[in-house]
C-alpha atoms as an extended CHARMM CRD file, in Angstrom:
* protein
*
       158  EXT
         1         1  UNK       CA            -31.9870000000       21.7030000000      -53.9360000000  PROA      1               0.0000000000
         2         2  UNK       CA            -32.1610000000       19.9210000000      -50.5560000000  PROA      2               0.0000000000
         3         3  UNK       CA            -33.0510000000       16.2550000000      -50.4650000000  PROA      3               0.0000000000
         4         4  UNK       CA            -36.9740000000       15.6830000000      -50.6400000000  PROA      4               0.0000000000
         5         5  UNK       CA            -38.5280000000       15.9580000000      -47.1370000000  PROA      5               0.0000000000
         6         6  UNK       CA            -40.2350000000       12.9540000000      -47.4140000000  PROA      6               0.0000000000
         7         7  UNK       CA            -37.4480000000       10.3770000000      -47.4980000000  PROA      7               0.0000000000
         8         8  UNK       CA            -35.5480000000       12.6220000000      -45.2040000000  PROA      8               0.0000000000
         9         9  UNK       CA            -38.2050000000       12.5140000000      -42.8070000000  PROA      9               0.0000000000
        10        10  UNK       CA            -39.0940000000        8.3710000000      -43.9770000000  PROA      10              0.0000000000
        11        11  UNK       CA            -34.7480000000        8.6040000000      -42.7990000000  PROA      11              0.0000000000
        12        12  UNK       CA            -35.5990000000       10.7210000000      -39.6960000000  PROA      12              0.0000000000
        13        13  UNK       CA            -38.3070000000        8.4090000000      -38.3160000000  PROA      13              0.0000000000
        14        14  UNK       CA            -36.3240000000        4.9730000000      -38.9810000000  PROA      14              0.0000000000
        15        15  UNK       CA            -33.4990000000        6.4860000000      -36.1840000000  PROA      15              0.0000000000
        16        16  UNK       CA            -31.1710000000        7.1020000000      -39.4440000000  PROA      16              0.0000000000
        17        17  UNK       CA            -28.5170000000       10.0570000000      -39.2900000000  PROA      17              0.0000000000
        18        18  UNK       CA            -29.0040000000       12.6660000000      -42.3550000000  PROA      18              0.0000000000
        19        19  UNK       CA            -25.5820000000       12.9310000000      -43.0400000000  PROA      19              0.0000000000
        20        20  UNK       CA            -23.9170000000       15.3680000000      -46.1670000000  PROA      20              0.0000000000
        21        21  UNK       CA            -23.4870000000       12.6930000000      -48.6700000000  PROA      21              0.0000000000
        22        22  UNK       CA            -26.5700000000       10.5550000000      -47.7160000000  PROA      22              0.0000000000
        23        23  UNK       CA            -28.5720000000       14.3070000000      -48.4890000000  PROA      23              0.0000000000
        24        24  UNK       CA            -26.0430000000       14.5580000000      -51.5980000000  PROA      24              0.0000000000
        25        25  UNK       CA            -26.9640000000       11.0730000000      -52.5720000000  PROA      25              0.0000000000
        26        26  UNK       CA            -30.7200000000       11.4650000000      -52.3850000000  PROA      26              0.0000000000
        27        27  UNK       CA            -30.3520000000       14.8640000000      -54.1630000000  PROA      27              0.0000000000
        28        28  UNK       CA            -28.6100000000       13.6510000000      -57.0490000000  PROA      28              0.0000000000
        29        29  UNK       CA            -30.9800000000       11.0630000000      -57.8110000000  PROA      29              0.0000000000
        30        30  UNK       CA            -33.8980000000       13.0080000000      -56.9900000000  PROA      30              0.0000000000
        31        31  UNK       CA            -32.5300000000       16.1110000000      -59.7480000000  PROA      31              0.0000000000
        32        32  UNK       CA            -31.0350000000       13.2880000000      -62.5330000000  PROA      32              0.0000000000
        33        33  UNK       CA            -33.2300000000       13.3760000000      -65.1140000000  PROA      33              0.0000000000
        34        34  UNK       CA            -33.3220000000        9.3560000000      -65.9130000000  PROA      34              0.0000000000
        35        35  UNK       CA            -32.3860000000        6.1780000000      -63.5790000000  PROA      35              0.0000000000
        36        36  UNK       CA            -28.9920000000        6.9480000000      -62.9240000000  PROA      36              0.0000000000
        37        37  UNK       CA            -26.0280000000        4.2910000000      -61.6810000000  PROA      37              0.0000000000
        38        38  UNK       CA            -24.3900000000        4.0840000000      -58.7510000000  PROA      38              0.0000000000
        39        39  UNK       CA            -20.8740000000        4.8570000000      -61.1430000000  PROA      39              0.0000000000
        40        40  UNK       CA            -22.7960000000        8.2380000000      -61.9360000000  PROA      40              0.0000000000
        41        41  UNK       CA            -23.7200000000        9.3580000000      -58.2010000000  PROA      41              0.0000000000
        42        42  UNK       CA            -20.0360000000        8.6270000000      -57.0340000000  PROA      42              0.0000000000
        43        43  UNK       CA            -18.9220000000       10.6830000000      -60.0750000000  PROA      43              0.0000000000
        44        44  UNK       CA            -21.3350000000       13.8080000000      -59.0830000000  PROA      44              0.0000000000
        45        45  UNK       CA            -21.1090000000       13.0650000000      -55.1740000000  PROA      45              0.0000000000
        46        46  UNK       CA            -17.1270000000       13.3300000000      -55.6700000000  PROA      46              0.0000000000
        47        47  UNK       CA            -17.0940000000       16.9450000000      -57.1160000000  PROA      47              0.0000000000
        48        48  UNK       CA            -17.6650000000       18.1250000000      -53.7980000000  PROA      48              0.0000000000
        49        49  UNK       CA            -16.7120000000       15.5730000000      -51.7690000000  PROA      49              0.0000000000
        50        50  UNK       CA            -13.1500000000       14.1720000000      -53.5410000000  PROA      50              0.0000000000
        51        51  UNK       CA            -12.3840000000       11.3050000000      -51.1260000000  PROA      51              0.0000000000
        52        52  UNK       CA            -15.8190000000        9.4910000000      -50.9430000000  PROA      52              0.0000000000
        53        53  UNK       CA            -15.3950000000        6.1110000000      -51.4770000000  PROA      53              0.0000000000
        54        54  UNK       CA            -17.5650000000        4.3000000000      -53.9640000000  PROA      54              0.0000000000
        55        55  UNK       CA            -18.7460000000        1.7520000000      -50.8320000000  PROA      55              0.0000000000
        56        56  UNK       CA            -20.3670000000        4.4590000000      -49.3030000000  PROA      56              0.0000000000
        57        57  UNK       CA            -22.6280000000        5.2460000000      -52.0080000000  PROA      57              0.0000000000
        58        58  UNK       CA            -23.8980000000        1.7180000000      -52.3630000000  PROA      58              0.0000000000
        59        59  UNK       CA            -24.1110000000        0.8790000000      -48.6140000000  PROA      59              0.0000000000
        60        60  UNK       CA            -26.2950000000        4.3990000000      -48.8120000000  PROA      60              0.0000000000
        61        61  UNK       CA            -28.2320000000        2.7850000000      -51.9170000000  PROA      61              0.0000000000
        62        62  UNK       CA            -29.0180000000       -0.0870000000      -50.4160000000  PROA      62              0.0000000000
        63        63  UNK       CA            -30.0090000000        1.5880000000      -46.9740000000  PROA      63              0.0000000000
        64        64  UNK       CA            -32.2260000000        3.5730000000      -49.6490000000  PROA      64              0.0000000000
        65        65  UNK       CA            -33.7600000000        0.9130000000      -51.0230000000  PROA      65              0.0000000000
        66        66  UNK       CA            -34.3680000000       -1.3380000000      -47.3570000000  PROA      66              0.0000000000
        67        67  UNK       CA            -36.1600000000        1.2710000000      -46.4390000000  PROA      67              0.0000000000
        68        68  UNK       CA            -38.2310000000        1.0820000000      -49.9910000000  PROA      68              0.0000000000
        69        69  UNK       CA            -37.4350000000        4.7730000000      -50.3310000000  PROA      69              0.0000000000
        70        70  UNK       CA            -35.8860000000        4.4750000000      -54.3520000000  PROA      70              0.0000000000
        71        71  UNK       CA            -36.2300000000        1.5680000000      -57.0280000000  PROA      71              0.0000000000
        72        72  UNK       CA            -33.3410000000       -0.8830000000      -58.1910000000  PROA      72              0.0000000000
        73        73  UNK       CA            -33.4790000000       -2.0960000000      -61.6610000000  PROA      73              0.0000000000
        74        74  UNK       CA            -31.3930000000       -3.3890000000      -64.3210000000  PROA      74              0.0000000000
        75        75  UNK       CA            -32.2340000000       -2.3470000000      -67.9360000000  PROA      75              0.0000000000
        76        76  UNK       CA            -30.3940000000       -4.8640000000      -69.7040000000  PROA      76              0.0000000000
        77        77  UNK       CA            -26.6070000000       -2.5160000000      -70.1550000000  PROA      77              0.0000000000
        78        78  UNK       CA            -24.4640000000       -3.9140000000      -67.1740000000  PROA      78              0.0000000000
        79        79  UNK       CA            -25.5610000000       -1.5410000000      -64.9200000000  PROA      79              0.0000000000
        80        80  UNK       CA            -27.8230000000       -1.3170000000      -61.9460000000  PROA      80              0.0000000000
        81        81  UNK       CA            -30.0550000000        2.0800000000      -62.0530000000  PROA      81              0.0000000000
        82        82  UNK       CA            -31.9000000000        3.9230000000      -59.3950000000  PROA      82              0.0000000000
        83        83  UNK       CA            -34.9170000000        5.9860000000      -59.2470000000  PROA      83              0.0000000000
        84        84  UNK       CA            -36.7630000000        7.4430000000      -56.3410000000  PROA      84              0.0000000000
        85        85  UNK       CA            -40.0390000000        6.0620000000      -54.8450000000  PROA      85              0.0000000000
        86        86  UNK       CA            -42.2860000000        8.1560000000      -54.1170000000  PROA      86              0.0000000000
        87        87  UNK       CA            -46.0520000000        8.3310000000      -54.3140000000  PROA      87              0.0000000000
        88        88  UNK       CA            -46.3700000000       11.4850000000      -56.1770000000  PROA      88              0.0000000000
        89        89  UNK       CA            -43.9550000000       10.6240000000      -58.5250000000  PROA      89              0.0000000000
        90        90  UNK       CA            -45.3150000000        8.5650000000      -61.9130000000  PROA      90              0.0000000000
        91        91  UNK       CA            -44.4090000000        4.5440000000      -61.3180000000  PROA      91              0.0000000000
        92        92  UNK       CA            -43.6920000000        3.2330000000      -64.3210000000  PROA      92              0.0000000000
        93        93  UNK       CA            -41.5900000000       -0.0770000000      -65.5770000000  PROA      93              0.0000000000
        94        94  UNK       CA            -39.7300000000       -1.3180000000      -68.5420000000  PROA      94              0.0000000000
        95        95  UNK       CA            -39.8060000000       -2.9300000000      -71.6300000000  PROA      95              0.0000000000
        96        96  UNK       CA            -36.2100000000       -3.1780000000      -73.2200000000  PROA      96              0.0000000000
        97        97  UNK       CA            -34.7900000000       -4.5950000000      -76.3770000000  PROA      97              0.0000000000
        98        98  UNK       CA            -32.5340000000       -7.6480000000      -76.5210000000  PROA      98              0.0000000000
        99        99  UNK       CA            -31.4370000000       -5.9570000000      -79.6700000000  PROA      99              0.0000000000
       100       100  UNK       CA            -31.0170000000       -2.5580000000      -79.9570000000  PROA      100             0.0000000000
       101       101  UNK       CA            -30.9790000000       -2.0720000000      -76.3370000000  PROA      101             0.0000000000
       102       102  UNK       CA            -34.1070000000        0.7700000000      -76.5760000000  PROA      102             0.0000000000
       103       103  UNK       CA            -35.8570000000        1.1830000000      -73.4990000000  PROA      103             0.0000000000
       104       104  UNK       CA            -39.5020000000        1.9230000000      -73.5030000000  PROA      104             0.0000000000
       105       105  UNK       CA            -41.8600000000        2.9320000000      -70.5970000000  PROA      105             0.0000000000
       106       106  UNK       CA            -45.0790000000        1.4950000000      -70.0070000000  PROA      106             0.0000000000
       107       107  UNK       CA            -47.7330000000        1.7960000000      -67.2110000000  PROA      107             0.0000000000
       108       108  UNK       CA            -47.5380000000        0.9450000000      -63.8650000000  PROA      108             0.0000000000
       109       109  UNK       CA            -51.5740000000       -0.6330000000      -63.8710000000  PROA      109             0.0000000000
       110       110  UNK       CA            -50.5030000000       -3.3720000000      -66.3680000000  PROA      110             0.0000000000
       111       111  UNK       CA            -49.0510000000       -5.1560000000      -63.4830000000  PROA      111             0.0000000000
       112       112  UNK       CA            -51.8090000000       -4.9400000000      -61.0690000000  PROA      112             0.0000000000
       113       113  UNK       CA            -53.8530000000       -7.8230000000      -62.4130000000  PROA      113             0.0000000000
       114       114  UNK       CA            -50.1090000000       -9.9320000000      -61.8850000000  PROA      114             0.0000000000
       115       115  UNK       CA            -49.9140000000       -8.4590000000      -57.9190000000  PROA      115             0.0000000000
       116       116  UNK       CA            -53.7090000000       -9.5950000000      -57.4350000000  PROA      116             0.0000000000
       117       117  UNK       CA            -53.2550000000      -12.7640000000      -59.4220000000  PROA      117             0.0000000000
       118       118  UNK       CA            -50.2620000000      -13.3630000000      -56.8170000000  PROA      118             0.0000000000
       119       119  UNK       CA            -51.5870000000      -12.9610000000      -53.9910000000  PROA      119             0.0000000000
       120       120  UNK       CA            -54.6250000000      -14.9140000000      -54.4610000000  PROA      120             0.0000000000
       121       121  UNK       CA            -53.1790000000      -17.5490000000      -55.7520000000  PROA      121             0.0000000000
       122       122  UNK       CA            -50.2320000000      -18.0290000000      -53.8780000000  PROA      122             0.0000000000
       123       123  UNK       CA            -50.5020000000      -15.7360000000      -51.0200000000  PROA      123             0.0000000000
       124       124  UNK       CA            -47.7650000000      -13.8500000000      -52.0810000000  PROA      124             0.0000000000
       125       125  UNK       CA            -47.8900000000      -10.1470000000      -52.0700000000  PROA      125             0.0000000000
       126       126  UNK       CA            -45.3040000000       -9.4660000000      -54.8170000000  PROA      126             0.0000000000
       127       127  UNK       CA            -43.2850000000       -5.8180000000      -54.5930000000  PROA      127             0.0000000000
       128       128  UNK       CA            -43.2980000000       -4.3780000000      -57.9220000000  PROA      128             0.0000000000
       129       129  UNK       CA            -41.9040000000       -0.8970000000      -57.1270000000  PROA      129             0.0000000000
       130       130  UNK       CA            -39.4580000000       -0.5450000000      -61.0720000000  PROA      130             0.0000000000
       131       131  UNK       CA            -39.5540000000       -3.8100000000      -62.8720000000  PROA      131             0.0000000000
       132       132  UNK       CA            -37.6980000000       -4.8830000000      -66.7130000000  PROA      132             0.0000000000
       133       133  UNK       CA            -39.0580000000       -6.9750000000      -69.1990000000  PROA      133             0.0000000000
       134       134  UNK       CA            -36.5580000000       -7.9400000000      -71.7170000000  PROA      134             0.0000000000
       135       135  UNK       CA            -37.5240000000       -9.0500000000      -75.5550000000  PROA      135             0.0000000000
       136       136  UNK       CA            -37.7300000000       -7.7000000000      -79.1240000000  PROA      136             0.0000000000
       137       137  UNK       CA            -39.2260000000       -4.2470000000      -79.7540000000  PROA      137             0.0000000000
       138       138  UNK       CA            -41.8180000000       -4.3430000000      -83.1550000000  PROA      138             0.0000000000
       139       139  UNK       CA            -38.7650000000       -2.3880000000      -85.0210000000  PROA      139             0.0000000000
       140       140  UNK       CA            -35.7580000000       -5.5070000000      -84.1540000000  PROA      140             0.0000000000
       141       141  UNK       CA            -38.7610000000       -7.9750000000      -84.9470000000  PROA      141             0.0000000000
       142       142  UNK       CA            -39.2230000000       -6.8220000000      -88.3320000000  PROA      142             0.0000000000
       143       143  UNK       CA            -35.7390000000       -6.0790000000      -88.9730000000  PROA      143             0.0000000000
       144       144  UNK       CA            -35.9610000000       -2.5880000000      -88.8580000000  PROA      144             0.0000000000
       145       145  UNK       CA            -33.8430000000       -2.1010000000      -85.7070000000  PROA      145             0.0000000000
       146       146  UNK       CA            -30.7350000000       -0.4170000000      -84.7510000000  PROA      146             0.0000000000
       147       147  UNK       CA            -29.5180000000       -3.6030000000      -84.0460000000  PROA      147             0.0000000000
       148       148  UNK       CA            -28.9210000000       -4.4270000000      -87.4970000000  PROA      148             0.0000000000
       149       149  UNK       CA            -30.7180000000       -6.9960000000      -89.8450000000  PROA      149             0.0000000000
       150       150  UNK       CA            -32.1610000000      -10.1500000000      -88.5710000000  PROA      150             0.0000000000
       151       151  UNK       CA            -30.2290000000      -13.2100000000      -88.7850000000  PROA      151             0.0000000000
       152       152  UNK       CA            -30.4930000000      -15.8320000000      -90.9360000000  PROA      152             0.0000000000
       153       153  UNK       CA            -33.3660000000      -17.7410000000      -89.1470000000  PROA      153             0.0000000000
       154       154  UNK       CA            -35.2680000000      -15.5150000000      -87.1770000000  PROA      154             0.0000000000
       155       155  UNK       CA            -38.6900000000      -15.1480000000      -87.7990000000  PROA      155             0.0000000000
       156       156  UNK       CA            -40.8160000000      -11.9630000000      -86.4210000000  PROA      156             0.0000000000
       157       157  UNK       CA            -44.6480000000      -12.6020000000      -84.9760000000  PROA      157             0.0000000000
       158       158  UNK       CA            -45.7710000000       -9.7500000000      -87.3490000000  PROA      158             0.0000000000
């Protein structure tokens, strides 16, 4: 599969060169099947491409994400994943547990009252393309998580 011809033309029209691992770049993010790290596109990019250094695949991510064209976030496990941005695609963000470390998905409207909030009260149009919220999933909270059992002390809001 060949990069989607969106962001190549998005690349095209910004005066940017479509070069073999910037299309190899795009594609493997656009086929992974999750976010994926920038430590898991060198990995893929350097099956066919051996001597690619890992610089060029994060001066290409963060060309990428200038240009708004893919998502940067951090769900909580030391790295930073990537996702593509595109309008057709489903936006979605993140809730993840402190805990356990489980990751669930959530809706992309629940943040539009925040954005409108923003911006008319502070004039501040906020980008909320992927976005992480960190705390205890209802499992952790009643001790039920993979985490283990609750410490001495902690109290869940259940």
């Amino acid at each position: 599969m060949t990069a989607h011809p969106t962001i190549v033309e998005s690349l095209r029209q910004e005066g940017y060169r479509l070069t073999p691992q910037r299309i190899m770049i795009l594609d493997i993010i656009n086929d992974s099947m999750s976010h994926i790290s920038a430590e898991e596109i060198h990995r893929k990019v350097q099956e066919q491409y051996p001597f690619v250094n890992i610089s060029t695949i994060y001066r290409t991510l963060n060309l990428l994400k200038k240009l708004r064209l893919i998502s940067e976030t951090d769900l909580g496990d030391g790295y930073v994943r990537y996702e593509l941005l595109e309008r057709e695609r489903h936006r979605h963000h993140h809730l993840v547990c402190r805990q356990c470390g489980e990751s669930f998905a959530f809706e992309d409207e629940l943040l539009k009252p925040l954005q409108i909030r923003l911006l008319k009260e502070y004039g501040f149009a906020a980008d909320v393309d992927h976005f992480a919220i960190f705390g205890l999933c209802q499992r952790c909270r009643r001790g039920e998580g993979r985490g283990g059992v609750r410490k001495e002390g902690q109290h869940g809001a259940d």
